[in-house]
N, C-alpha and C positions, 0 to 999 in steps of 0.2 A: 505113271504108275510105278511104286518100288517094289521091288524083289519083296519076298518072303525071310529072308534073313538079315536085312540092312536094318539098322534101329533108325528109329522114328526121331528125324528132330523136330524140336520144335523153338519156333519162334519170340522171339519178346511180346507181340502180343498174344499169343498162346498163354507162354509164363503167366504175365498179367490176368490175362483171363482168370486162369486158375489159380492165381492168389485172390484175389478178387473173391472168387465160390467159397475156397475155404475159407477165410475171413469170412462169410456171410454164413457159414456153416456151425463157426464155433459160436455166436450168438446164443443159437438155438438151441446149444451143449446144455445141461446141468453141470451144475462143478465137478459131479464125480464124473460126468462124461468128458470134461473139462480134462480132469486129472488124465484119464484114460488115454485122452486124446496126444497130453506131453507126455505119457510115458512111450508111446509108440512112436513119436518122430523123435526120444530125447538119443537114442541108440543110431537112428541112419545119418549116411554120411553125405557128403557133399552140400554145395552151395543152395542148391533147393530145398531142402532141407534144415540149413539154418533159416533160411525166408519164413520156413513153417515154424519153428521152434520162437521164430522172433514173434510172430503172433498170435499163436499162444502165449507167449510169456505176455504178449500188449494186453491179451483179452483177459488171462488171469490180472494183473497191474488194475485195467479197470472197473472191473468187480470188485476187487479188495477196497481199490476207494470212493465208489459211487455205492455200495451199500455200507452203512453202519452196521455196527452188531444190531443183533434179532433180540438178544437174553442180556437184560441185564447184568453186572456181573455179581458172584455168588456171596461174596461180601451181604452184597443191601439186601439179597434176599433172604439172605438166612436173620439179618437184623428185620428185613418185613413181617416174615413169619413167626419172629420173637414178640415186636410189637405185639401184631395182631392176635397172637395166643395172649399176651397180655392184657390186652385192650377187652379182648370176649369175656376171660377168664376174670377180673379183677370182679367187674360190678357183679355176677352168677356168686363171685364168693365171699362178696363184703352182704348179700342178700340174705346166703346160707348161714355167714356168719351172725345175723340180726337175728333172725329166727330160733338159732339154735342157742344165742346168748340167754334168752329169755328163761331157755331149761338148762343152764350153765353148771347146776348139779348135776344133772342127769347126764349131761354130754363129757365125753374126754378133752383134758384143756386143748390137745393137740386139732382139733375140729374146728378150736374157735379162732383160731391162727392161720385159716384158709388161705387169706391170698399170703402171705409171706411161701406158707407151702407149692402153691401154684405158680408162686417166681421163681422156687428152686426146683420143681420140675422140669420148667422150662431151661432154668441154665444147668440143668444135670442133662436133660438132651442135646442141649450144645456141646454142652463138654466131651460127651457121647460122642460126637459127630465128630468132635478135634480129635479125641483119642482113635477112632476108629482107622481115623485117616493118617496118623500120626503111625500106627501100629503097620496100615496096609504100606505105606511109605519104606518102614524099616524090612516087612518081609520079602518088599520085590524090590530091591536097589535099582540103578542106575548101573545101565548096561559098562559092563569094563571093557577098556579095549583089550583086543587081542592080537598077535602076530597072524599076519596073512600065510604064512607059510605055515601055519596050526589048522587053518581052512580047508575040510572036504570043498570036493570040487564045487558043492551045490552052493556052499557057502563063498566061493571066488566070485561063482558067477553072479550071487547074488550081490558081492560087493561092487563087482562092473558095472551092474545096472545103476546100483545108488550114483556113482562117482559121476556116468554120464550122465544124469539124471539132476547132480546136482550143474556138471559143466552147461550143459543144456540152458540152466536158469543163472549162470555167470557168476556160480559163488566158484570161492577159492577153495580146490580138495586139498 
């Protein structure tokens, strides 16, 4: 029986053991419990402790390569969505455009020129979308660095976290 004050040791297959559970623990993470999980062991110290931080980093490493992306990327989609607004829109107004050629006095010329209008809709949306993003770009720049010694406290502490956080996953601060 030990005292009440003497720490507990424990064994190699103890250790084992319980790399073993957490390994079988992070499985069952989501990513963001995933994330959660390396932010909380990236800050303790000692040998046990890198043991956990080693796998988490193995389990994040195998996630990243056993699943592909979910989303295409935004490139083909935005050319899908150009397609297919084209593709709907062309025969509705080469239709529009038959019908109302017939009464071509009666209609304004710009009417009978549908689908040319309906492809520049469409690349006036795009462009929309470049500019919009072009605009959001220039009014939130790209964080500048600053002097640590310019840092309230909150903001040191907040850089410690990042630093361990990146040593943790073996990049270079």
């Amino acid at each position: 029986m030990t005292a009440v004050n003497e720490p507990a040791v424990m064994t190699l297959p103890d250790l084992t053991a319980a790399l073993t559970r957490y390994r079988a623990g992070l499985k069952d993470l989501t990513d963001a419990g995933l994330q959660r999980r390396a932010a909380e062991v990236a800050a303790l110290p000692g040998w046990y402790a890198d043991e956990l931080r080693c796998l988490v980093d193995a389990e994040r490493e195998s996630r990243r390569t056993a699943t592909p992306p979910a989303t295409p990327p935004a490139r083909s989609r935005v050319l899908r969505v150009a397609a297919g607004a084209a593709v709907t829109g062309a025969p509705a107004a080469a239709l529009t455009g038959r019908a109302l050629a017939q009464y071509a006095e009666q209609v304004p010329q710009v009417l009978l020129y549908s689908p040319a209008v309906a492809v520049g809709l469409v690349a006036a949306a795009v462009g929309g979308s470049w500019v919009a993003r072009w605009v959001d770009d220039h009014r939130h720049p790209l964080a500048e660095d600053v002097d640590e010694a310019d840092l309230n406290p909150l903001g040191v502490e907040l850089l410690a976290r990042v630093r361990a956080a990146r040593q943790a996953r073996g990049e270079v601060c």
